[in-house]
C-alpha positions as a Python dict, from the first residue, in 0.01 Angstrom:
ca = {
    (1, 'X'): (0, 0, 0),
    (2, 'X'): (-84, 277, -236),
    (3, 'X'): (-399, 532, -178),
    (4, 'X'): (-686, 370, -377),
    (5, 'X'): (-1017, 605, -416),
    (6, 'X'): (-1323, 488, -206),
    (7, 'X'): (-1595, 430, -415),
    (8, 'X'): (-1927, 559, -334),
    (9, 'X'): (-2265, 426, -504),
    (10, 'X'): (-2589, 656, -487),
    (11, 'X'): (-2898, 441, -396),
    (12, 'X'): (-3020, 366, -749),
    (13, 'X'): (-2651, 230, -843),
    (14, 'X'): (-2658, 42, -522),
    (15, 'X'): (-3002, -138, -580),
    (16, 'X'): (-2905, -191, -938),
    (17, 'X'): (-2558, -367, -883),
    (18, 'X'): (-2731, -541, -592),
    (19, 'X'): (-3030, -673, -816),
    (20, 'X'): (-2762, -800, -1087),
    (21, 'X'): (-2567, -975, -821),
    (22, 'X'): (-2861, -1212, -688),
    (23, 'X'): (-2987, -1274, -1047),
    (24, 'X'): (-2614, -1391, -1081),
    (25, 'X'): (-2598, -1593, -772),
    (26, 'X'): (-2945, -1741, -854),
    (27, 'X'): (-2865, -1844, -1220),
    (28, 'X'): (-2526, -2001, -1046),
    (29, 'X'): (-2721, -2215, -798),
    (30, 'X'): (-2984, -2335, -1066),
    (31, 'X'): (-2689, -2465, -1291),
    (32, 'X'): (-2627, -2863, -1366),
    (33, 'X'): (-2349, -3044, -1174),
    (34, 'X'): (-2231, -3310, -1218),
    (35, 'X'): (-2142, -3673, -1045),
    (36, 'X'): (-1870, -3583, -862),
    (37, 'X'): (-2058, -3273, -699),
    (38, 'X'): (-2337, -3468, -618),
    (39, 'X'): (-2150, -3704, -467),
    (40, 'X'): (-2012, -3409, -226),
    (41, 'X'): (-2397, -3228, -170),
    (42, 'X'): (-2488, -3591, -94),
    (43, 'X'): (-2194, -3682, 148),
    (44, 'X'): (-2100, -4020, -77),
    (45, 'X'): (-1886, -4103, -318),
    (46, 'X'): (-1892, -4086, -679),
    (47, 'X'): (-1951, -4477, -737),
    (48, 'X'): (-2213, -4443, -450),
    (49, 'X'): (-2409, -4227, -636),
    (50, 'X'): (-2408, -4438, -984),
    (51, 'X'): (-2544, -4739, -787),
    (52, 'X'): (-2812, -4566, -606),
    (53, 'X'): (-2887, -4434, -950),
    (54, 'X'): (-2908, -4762, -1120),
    (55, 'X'): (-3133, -4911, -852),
    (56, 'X'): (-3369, -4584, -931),
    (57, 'X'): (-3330, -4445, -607),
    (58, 'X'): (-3172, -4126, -730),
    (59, 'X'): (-3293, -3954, -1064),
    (60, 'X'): (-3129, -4016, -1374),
    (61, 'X'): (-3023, -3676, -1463),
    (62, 'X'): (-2972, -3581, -1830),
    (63, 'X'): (-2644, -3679, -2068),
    (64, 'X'): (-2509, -3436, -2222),
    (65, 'X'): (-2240, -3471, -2473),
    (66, 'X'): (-2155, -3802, -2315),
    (67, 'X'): (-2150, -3636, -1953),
    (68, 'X'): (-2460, -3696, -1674),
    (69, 'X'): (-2589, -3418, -1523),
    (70, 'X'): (-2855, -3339, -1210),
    (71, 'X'): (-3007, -3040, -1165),
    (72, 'X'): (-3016, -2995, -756),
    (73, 'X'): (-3326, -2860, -707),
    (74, 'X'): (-3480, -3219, -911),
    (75, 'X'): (-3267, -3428, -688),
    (76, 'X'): (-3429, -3264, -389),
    (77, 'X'): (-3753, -3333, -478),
    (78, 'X'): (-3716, -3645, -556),
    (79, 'X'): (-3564, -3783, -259),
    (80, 'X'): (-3813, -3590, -45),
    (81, 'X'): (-4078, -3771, -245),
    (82, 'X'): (-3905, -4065, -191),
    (83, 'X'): (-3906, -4013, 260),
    (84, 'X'): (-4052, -4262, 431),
    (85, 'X'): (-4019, -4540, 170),
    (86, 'X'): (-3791, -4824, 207),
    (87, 'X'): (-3625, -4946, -35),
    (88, 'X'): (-3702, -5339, -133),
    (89, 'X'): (-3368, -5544, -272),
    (90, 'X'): (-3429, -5811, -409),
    (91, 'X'): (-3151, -6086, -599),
    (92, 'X'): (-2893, -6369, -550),
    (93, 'X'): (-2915, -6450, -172),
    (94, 'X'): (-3187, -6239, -58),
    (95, 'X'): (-3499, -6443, 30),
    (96, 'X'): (-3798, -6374, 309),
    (97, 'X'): (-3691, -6509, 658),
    (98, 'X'): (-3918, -6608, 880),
    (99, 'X'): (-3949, -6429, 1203),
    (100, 'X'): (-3738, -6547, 1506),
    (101, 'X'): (-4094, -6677, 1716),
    (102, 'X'): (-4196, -6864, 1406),
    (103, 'X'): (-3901, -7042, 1353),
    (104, 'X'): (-3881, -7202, 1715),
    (105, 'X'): (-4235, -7306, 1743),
    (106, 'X'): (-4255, -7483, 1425),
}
């Protein structure tokens, strides 16, 4: 391994190239992704994440040249607007049952 030079940074250089590395990192988290990341952040798959966006209970994102996109931070607040709720399906098949004690005394 050859003899490479140490570096050393005074304190302004130091603060500098650390303030240009966080603006970096934070303009990296705040960038779109797309379905197959979201499907990873989420813990579901890909298809998972189209139907629970079709239904409304994910945000549509924005299209962009053909392609959907989510911004993260959107997706969070939407589903933490969304705690609490359940969600009502309704469609071939599904219908209100009575309740168990209803049933037997009628």
């Amino acid at each position: 391994m050859p003899d490479t030079p140490l570096v050393v940074l005074d304190d302004r250089t130091l603060d500098e190239l650390v303030t240009r590395l966080a603006l970096r990192l934070h303009v990296e988290r705040e960038r779109l992704i797309d379905v197959e990341e979201l499907a990873v952040r989420l813990g579901m798959s890909a298809r998972g994440v189209r139907g629970l966006v079709n239904r409304g209970e994910l945000p549509d994102g924005y299209t962009l040249g053909g392609c959907r996109r989510w911004n993260w931070r959107e997706v969070e607040q939407f589903l933490a607007g969304r705690q609490g709720r359940r969600n009502r399906r309704t469609g071939r098949g599904r219908y209100r049952r009575k309740p168990a004690a209803e049933e037997v005394g009628s």
